[in-house]
Every structure is written in C-alpha cells, then in structure tokens.
SELOLO-469426 format. One record per residue (C-alpha): x, y, z. Coordinates in Angstrom, 3 decimals, padded with zeros to 6 digits. Example, Ala and Ser with C-alpha at 12.3 -4.5 7.8 and 13.67 -1.06 7.14 Angstrom:
BEGIN
<rec xx="012.300" yy="-004.500" zz="007.800"/>
<rec xx="013.670" yy="-001.060" zz="007.140"/>
//
This chain:
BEGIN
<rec xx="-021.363" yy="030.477" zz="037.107"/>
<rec xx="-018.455" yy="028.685" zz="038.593"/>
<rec xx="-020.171" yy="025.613" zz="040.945"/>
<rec xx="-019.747" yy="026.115" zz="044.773"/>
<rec xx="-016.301" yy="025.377" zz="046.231"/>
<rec xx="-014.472" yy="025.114" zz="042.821"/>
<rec xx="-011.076" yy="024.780" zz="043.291"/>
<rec xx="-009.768" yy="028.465" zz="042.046"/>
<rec xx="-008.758" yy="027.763" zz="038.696"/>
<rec xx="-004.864" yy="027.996" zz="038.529"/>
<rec xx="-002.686" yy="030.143" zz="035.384"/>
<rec xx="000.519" yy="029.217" zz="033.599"/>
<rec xx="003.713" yy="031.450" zz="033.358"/>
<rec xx="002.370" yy="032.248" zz="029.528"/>
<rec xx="-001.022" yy="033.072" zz="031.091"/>
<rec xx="-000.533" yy="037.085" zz="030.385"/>
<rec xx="001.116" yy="036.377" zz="026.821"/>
<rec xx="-001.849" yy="034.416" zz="026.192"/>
<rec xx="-004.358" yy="037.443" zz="026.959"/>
<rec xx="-001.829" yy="039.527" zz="024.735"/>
<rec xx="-002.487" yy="037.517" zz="021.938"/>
<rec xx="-005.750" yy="037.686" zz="021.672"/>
<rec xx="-006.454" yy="033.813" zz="023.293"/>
<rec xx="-010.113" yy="032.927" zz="023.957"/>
<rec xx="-008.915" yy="030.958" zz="027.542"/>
<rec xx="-011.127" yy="028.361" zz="028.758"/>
<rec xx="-011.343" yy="026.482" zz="032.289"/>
<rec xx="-009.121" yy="022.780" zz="031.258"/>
<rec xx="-008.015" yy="020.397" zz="033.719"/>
<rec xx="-007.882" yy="023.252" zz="036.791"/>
<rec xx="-005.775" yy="025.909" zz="034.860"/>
<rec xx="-007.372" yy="028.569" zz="032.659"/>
<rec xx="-005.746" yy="027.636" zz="029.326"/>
<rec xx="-006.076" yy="029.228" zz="025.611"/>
<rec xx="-008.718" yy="026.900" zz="023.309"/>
<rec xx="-007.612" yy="029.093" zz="020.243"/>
<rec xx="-006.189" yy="032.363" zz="019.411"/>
<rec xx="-007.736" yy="034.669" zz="016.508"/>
<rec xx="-006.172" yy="032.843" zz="013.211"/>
<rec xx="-008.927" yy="030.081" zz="014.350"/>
<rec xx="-008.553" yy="026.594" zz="015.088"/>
<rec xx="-008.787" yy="025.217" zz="011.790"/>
<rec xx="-006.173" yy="027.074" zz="010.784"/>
<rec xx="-004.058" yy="026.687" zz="013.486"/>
<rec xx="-004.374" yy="023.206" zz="013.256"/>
<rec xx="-003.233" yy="023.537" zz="009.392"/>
<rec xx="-000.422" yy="025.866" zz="010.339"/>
<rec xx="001.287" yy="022.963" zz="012.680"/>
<rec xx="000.964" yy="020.371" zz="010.286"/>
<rec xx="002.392" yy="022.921" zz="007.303"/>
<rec xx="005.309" yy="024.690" zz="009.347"/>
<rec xx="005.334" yy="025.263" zz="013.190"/>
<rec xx="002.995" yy="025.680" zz="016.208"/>
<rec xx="003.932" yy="027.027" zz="019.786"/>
<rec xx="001.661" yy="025.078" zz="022.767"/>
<rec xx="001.628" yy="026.070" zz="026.188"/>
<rec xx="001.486" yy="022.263" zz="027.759"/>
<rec xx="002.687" yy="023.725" zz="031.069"/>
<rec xx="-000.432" yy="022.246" zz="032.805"/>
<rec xx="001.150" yy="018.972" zz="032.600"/>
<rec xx="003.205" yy="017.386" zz="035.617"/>
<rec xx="006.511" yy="017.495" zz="035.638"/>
<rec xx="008.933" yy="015.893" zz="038.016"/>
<rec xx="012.258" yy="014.085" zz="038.734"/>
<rec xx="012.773" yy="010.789" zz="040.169"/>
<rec xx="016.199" yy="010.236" zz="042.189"/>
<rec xx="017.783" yy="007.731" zz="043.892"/>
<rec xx="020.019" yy="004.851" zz="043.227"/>
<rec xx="017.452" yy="002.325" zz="042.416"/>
<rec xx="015.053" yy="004.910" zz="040.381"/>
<rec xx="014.816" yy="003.016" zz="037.470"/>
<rec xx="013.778" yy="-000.571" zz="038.907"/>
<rec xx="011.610" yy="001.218" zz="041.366"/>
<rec xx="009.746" yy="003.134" zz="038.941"/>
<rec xx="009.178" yy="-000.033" zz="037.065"/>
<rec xx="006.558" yy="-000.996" zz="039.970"/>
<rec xx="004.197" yy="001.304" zz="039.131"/>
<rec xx="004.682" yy="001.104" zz="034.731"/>
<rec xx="004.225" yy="-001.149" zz="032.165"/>
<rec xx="007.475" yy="-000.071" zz="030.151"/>
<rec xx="011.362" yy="-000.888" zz="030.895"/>
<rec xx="012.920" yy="001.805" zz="032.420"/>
<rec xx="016.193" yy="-000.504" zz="033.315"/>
<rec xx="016.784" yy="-000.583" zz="029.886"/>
<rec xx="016.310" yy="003.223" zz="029.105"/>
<rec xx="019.559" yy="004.475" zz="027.799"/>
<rec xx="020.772" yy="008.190" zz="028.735"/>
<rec xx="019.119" yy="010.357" zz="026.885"/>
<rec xx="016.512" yy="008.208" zz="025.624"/>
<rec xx="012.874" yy="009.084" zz="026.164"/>
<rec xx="009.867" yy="006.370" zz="026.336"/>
<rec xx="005.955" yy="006.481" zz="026.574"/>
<rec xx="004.750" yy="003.989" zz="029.203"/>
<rec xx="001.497" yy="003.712" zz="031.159"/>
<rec xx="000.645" yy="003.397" zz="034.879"/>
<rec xx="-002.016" yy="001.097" zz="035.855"/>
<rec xx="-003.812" yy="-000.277" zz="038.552"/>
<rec xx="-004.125" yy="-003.711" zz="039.970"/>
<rec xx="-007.068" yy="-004.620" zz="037.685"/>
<rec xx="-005.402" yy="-004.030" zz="034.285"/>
<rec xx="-006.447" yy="-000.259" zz="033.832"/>
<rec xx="-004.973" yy="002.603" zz="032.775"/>
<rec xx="-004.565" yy="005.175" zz="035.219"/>
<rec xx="-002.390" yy="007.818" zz="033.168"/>
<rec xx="-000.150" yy="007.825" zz="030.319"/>
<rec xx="003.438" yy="008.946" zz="031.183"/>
<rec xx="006.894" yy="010.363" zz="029.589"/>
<rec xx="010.048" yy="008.931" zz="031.031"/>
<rec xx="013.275" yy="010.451" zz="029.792"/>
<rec xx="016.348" yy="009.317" zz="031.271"/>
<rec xx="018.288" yy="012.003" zz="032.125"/>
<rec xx="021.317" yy="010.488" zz="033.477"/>
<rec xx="021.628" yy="011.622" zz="037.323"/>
<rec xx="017.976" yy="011.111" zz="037.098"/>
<rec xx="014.578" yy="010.415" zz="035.582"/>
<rec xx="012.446" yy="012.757" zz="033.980"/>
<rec xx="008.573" yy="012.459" zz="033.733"/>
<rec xx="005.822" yy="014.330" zz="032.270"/>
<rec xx="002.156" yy="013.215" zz="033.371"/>
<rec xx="-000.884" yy="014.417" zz="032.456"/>
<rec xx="-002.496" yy="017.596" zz="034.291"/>
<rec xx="-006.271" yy="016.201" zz="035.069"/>
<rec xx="-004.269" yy="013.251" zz="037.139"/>
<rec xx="-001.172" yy="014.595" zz="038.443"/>
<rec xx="-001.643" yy="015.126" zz="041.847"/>
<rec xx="-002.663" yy="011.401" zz="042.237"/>
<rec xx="000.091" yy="010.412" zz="040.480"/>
<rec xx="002.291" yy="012.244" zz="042.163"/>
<rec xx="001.409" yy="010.674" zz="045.599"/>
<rec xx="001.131" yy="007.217" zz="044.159"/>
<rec xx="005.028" yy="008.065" zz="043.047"/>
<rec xx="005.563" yy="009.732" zz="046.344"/>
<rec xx="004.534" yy="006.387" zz="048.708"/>
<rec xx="005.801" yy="003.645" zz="046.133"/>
<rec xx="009.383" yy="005.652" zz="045.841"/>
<rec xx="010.375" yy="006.941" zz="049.312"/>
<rec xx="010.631" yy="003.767" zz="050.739"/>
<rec xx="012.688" yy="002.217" zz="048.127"/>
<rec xx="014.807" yy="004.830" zz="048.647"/>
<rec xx="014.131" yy="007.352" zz="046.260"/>
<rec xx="012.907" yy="010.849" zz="046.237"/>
<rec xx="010.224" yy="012.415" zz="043.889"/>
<rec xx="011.037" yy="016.333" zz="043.273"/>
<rec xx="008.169" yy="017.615" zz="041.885"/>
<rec xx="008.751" yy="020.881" zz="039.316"/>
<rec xx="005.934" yy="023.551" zz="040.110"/>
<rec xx="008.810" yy="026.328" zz="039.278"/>
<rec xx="009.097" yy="025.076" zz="035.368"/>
<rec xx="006.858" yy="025.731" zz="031.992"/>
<rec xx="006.635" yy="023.382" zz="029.338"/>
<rec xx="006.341" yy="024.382" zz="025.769"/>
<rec xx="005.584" yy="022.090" zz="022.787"/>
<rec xx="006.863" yy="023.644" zz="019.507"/>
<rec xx="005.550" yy="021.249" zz="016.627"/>
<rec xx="005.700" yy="020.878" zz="013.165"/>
<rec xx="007.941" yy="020.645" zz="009.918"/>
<rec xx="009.198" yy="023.612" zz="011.132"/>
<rec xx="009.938" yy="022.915" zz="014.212"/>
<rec xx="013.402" yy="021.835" zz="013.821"/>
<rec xx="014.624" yy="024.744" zz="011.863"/>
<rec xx="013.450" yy="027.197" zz="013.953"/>
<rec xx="015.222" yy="025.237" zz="016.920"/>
<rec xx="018.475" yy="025.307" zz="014.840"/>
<rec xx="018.398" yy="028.855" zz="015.363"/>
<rec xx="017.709" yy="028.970" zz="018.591"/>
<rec xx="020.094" yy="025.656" zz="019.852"/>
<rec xx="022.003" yy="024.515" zz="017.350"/>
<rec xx="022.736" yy="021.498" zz="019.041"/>
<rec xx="019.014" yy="020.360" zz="018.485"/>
<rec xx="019.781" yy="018.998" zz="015.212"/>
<rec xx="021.914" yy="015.953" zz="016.151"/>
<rec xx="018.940" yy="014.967" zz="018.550"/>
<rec xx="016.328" yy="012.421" zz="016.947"/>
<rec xx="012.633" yy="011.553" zz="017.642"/>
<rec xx="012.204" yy="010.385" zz="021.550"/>
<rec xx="015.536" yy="011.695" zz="022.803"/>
<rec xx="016.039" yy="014.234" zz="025.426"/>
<rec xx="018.889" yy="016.024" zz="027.269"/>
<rec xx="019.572" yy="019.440" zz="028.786"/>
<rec xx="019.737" yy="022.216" zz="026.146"/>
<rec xx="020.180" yy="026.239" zz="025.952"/>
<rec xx="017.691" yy="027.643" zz="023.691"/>
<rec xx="018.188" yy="030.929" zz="023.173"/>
<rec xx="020.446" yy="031.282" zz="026.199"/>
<rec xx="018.195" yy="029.909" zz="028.609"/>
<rec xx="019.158" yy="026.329" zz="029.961"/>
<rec xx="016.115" yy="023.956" zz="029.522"/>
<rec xx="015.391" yy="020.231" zz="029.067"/>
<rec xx="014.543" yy="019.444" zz="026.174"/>
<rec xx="012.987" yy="016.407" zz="024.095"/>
<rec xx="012.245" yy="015.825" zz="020.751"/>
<rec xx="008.440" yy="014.817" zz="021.012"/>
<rec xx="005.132" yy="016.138" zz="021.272"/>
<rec xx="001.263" yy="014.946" zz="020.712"/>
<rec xx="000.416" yy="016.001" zz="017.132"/>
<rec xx="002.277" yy="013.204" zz="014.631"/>
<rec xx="004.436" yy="016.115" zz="013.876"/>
<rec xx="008.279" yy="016.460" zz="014.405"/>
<rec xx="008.620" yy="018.570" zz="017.289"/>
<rec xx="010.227" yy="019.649" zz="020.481"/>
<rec xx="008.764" yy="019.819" zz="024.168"/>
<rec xx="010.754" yy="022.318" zz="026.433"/>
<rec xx="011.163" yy="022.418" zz="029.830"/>
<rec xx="011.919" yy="025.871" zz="030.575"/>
<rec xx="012.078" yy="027.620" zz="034.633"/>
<rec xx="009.073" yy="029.733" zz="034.513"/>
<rec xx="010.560" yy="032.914" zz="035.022"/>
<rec xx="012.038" yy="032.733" zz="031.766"/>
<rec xx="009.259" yy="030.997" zz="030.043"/>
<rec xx="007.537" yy="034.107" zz="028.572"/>
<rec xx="010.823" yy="035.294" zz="027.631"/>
<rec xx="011.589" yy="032.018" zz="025.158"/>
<rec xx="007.980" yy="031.975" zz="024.157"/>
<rec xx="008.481" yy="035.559" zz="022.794"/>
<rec xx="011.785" yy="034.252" zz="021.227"/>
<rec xx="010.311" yy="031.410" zz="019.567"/>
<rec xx="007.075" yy="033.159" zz="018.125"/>
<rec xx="009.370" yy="036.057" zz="016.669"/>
<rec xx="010.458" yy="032.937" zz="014.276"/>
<rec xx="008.329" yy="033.374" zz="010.496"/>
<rec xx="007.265" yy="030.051" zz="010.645"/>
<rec xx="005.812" yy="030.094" zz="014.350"/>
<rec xx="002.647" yy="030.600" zz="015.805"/>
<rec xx="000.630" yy="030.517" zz="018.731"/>
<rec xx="-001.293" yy="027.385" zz="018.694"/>
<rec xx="-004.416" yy="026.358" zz="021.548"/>
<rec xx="-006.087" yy="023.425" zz="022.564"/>
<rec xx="-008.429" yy="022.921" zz="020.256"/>
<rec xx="-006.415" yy="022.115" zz="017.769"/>
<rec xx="-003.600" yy="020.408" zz="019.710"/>
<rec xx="-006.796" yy="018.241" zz="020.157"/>
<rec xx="-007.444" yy="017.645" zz="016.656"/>
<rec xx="-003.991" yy="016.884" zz="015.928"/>
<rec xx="-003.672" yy="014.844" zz="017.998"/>
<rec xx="-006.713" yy="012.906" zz="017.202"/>
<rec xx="-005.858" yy="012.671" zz="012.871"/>
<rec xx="-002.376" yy="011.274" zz="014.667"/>
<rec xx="-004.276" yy="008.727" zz="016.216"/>
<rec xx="-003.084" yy="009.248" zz="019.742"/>
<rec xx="-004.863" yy="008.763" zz="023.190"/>
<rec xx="-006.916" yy="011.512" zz="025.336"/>
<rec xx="-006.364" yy="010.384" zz="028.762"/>
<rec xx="-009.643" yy="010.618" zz="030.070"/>
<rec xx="-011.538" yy="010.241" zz="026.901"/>
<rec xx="-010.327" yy="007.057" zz="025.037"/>
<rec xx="-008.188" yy="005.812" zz="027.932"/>
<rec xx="-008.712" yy="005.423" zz="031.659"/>
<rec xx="-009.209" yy="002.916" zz="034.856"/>
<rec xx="-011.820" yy="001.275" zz="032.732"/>
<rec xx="-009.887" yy="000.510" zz="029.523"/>
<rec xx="-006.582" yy="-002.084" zz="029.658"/>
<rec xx="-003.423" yy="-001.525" zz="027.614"/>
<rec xx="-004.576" yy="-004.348" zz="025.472"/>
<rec xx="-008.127" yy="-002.683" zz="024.805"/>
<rec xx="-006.819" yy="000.344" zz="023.825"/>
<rec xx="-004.233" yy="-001.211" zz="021.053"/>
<rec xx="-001.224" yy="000.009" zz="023.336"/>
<rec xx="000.186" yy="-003.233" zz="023.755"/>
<rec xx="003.481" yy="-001.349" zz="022.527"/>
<rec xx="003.939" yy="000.505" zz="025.564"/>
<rec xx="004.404" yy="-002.968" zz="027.563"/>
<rec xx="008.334" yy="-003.440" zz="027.053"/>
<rec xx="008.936" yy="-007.123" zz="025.616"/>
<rec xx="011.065" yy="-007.456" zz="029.313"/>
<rec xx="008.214" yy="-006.428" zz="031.462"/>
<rec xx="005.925" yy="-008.884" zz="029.280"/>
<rec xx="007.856" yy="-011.840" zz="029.889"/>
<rec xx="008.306" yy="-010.944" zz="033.840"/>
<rec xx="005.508" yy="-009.465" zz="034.804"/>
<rec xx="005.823" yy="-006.938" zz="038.014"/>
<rec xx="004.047" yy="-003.731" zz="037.365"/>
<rec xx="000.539" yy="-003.728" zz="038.587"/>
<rec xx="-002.532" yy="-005.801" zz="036.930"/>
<rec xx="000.038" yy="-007.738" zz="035.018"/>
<rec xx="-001.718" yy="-010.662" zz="034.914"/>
<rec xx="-004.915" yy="-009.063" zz="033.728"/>
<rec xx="-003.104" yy="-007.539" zz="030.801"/>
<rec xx="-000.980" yy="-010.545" zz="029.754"/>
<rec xx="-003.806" yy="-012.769" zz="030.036"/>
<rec xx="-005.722" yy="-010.820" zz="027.724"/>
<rec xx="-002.867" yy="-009.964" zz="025.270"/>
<rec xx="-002.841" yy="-014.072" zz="025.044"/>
<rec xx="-006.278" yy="-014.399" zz="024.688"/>
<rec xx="-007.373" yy="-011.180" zz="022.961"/>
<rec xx="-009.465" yy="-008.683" zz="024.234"/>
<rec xx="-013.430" yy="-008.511" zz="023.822"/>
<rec xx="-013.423" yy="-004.886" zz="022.447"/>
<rec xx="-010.342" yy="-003.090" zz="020.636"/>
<rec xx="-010.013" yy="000.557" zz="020.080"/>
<rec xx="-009.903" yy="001.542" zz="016.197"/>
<rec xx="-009.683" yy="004.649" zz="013.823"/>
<rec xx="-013.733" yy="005.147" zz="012.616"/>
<rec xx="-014.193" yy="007.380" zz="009.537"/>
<rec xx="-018.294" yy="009.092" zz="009.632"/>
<rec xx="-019.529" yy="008.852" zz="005.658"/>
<rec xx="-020.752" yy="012.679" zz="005.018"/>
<rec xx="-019.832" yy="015.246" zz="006.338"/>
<rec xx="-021.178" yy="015.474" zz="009.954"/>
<rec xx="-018.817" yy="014.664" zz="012.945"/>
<rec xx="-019.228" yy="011.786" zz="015.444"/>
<rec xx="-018.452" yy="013.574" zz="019.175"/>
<rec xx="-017.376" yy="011.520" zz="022.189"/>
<rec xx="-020.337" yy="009.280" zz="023.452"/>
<rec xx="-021.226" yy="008.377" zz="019.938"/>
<rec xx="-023.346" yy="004.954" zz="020.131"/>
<rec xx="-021.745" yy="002.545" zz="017.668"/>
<rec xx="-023.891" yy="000.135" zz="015.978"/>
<rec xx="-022.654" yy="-002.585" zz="013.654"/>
<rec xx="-025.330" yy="-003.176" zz="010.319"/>
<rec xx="-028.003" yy="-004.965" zz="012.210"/>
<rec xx="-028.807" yy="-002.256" zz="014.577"/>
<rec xx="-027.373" yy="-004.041" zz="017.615"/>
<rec xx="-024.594" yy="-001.640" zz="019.649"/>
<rec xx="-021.563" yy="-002.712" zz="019.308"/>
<rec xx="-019.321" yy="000.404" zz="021.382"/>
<rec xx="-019.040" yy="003.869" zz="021.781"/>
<rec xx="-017.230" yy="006.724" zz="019.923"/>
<rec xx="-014.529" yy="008.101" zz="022.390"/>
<rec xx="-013.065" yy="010.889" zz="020.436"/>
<rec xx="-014.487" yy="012.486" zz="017.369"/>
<rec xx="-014.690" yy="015.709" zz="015.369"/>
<rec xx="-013.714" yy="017.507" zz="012.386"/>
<rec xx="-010.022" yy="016.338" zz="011.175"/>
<rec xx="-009.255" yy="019.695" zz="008.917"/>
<rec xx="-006.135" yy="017.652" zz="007.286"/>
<rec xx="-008.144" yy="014.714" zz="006.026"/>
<rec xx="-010.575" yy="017.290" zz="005.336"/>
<rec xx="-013.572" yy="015.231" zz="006.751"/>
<rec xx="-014.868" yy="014.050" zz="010.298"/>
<rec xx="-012.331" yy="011.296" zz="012.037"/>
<rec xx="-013.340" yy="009.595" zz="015.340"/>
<rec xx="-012.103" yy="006.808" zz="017.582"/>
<rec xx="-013.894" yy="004.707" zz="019.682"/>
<rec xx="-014.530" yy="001.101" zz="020.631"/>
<rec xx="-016.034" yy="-001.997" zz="018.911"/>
<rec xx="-016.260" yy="-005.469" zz="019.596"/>
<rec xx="-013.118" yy="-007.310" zz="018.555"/>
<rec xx="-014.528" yy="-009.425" zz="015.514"/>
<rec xx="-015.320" yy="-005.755" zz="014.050"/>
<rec xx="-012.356" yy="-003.750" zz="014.294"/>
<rec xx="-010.816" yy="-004.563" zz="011.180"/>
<rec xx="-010.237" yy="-001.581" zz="008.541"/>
<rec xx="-013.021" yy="-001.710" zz="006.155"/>
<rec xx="-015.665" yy="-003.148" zz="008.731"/>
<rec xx="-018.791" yy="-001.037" zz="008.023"/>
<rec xx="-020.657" yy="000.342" zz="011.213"/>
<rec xx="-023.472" yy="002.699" zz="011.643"/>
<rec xx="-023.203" yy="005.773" zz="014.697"/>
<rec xx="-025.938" yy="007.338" zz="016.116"/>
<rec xx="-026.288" yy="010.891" zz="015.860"/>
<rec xx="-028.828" yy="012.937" zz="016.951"/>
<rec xx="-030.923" yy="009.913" zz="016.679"/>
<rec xx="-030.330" yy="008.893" zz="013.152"/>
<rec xx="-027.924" yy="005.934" zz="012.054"/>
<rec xx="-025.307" yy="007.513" zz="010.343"/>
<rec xx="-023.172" yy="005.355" zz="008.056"/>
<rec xx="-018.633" yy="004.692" zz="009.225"/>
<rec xx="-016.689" yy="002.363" zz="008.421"/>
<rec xx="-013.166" yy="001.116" zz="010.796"/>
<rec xx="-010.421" yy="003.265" zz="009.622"/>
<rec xx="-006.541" yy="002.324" zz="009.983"/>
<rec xx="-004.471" yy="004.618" zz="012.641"/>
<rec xx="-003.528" yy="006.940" zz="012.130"/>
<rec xx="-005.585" yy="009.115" zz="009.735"/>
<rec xx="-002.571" yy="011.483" zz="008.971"/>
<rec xx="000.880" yy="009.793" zz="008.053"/>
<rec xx="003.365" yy="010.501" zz="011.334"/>
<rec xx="006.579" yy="012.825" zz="010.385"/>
<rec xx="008.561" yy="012.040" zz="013.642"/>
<rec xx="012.614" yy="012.806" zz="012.668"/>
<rec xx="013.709" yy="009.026" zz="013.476"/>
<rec xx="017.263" yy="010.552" zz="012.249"/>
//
C-alpha cells in the first residue's frame, strides 16, 4: 500500500524494455526501477564480472555546468580540483556541507565548452538547487538533462562490444569521457561505472535510449543486469552507497575517501567544512570505514552492531550481503580507528548472537579498470 501523498513514482525511457524482459521492478529512489531480471541476481552479478552487463542508471542526475568561470565556481561546493581537470578527463569528487559531511558523491567530466556531472538520484534535486544558487551568481548556468538516459555497460566485455558499436571507444582509457556515436546515435560517453569492472556509462537522449539498449543487448556477451546486483558489485569493489555508508553524518576522512580531496584543494582549503576535514586528516579520525569479512556463511546486513572481542560496540555494519565472486558474505561498516587494521578480529551481532569477522582489505574483488 503506497503511504498517503507519495510522490507518484517516476519511470525511465527503458521502463517498457524492462517489463519486456521479464524485470521484477521495484520502487528505488522515486523511479520504479528493475531489482533483477529472470537469469537471477547471482548470476547476473557473475555475468558482469565474466563478460558484460547492461544497467539502466538513468535515475541518476545529470546536468551541465556553463559559464566562463565553471570550473573555479564549481570548486565552492567540492572537495576535488576541477581547475586542473583536463578536457576529456573525468574525476570523482564529493560535495559537503559546512560541518565536514558528505552530502553526495559526484562525477565531473570536463567536456570542454562545459562540465559534465552525474549525481546521485535519492539527492539530486537538492543538489541541483544547491548548484543552481551557488552558480548563477558567479555567472554560470546549470542546464539540467531530464531529456537524456544513462546506461552503464560493464564488464570484460564491455569494451569489445563497444568496439563494435564506436570504434573510437578503444583509444579512450579508464576516467575519460567525450562525445561519441554508438551505433549512430551521438551520446556522451565515459569510460567508468560502479562495479570494479571496465566499463562504459552512456549518456544517450531518451528517445533513442531504448533503441541503443536493444543494440547493445543484441551483443553475445550482453545482458540485462538490475540493481541488485549492481549493488553487490559494487559492494565486492569496495565502493560507497550514498546513503548507506556515506552521508551528512560521515566526513571524507571517516569514510577512507581522503583521495577524492585534490592535493590543491588540501593545501588551500575553500570548499565547504574544509577545516573540519583537514583537521581531522591531520589528526586522524575516531572511526574509519573498512572492508569486514563474516566467518560462516551467514551475511551481515546494514545496521549490523559491531563488537570488538570484549563485547563492547565498537560501530555498525553499513553495507553487507552475499558477495557471489568471493563466494562468501562481504560487508563494510565502521570501527573505531585503533581497530581497522586488516586482520583485526571483531564479533557482529546477528539476530542476537555474536557472530565471528575479522577487518578485511578493500576491495574484496581485484579492480579491472582499462588504465590504458
């Protein structure tokens, strides 16, 4: 029963290709999205990290950022150095808030004329009016792209398949990005994605999305792939769930993203709750977030109580499940600094039993990004 003035849930161009396929859709983030098609998420998940997945990620935010200043303006609001983004160049940065937390993670390509960003879906209409009143009066415009689809192709596959389909593909590396035609249909593309796989997100308009995706699953090595196990991919790749192991309550520093503060913007400062975050990147952090791995065979889920050997809690799980790659359960969470070393034995509380982990190195599956 839907609750009382719910927001209509909202479809993507793919929605009907979705139903054709067989797609058990589930309410996510506003838009009624596919959690898995028949093959099954475990071997869907398999499938990606073997040859190549399609993802319909066209929940996410996209928009463009123009103006002469875009790049320095931008830099306000973000923790990584946009200035120094080269054309063509993509980069993962973080917006955050003026006491040190994360409000979304963010893609920033630079796309020449103008900057290209992908946010995430739960959080893009507040990030699009944060953009919106920090840009306009520095001069810039935010164009917002409600007319576009975005599809993730992923896997070892992936780059094949887009050989056939855009030849030029293959010269690009991991974290670049430029406008492509794939399959005759002019798109932006970047060589990315959320799984640990080599892989390919596509902008595409939306009245020729269903079109490509048609194209692209017609390929041998290619199928239909939902969220459940974009989720567990993502998770064995050790890779944040905004909302779930980041958020307003976590810092940059806590969350062992430290990376996504450019060395620039750490010596000068300027984007919001800089001082929080360098102070504790100085000082270190009173909780870290690590890779746990549950003995047995039962998986940790989000909200996990983590104890250290004594019985005293020490954090909370923040993602967890079944990691069909490592062929075992895989969480992450946080612990108290002086416990998040690899090796550190922990207990987690599941259904009210201590359940013996241990602090696993990220990520649990070795990343295959095409660095060229």
């Amino acid at each position: 029963m839907s609750e009382p003035n719910a927001e209509p849930l909202k479809f993507t161009p793919l929605d009907a290709l979705h139903r054709e396929l067989g797609a058990k859709m589930v309410p996510f983030a506003g838009y009624a999205m596919p959690v898995q098609y028949p093959m099954g998420v475990l071997k869907e998940h398999l499938h990606t990290r073997q040859a190549a997945g399609l993802f319909d990620v066209s929940h996410m935010g996209q928009c463009r950022i123009h103006g002469e200043n875009r790049a320095e303006a931008l830099e306000g609001l973000v923790t990584g150095d946009i200035q120094g983004l080269k054309t063509g160049r993509q980069r993962y940065t973080l917006f955050t808030n003026d006491e040190g937390g994360i409000l979304d993670d963010l893609m920033v390509s630079n796309a020449g004329d103008h900057l290209y960003l992908v946010v995430n879906a739960a959080v893009k209409d507040a990030d699009f009016a944060r953009l919106k009143a920090h840009l306009e009066p520095r001069g810039c415009e935010l164009e917002i792209l409600d007319d576009r689809a975005l599809i993730a192709l992923q896997g070892p596959a992936a780059a094949k398949v887009m050989e056939h389909l855009a030849p030029p593909s293959t010269a690009m590396t991991f974290m670049t990005a430029g406008p492509l035609e794939v399959n005759g249909v002019p798109c932006f593309v970047t060589r990315s994605g959320y799984t640990g796989e080599d892989g390919f997100e596509i902008s595409v308009p939306a009245d020729q999305a269903e079109h490509l995706a048609r194209h692209l699953l017609e390929q041998a090595d290619v199928e239909p792939i939902g969220l459940g196990a974009r989720d567990s991919l993502r998770l064995e790749a050790g890779l944040c769930l905004y909302g779930s192991d980041i958020d307003t309550t976590t810092t940059p520093v806590e969350a062992a993203l430290t990376w996504a503060i450019s060395k620039r913007r750490r010596e000068e400062g300027g984007f919001p709750g800089a001082d929080v975050i360098l102070k504790q990147r100085e000082e270190g952090p009173a909780r870290k977030r690590v890779g746990i791995r549950p003995a047995g065979r039962a998986p940790a889920r989000a909200h996990t109580e983590i104890q250290d050997t004594a019985g005293r809690t020490v954090g909370e799980i923040t993602s967890g499940g079944f990691g069909p790659s490592v062929n075992g359960p895989v969480a992450m969470g946080y612990v108290e600094t002086a416990l998040a070393e690899p090796g550190t034995p922990l207990q987690l509380i599941v259904r009210g039993k201590a359940m013996p982990a241990d602090v696993a190195a990220l990520p649990f599956v070795k990343q295959n990004y095409h660095r060229g």
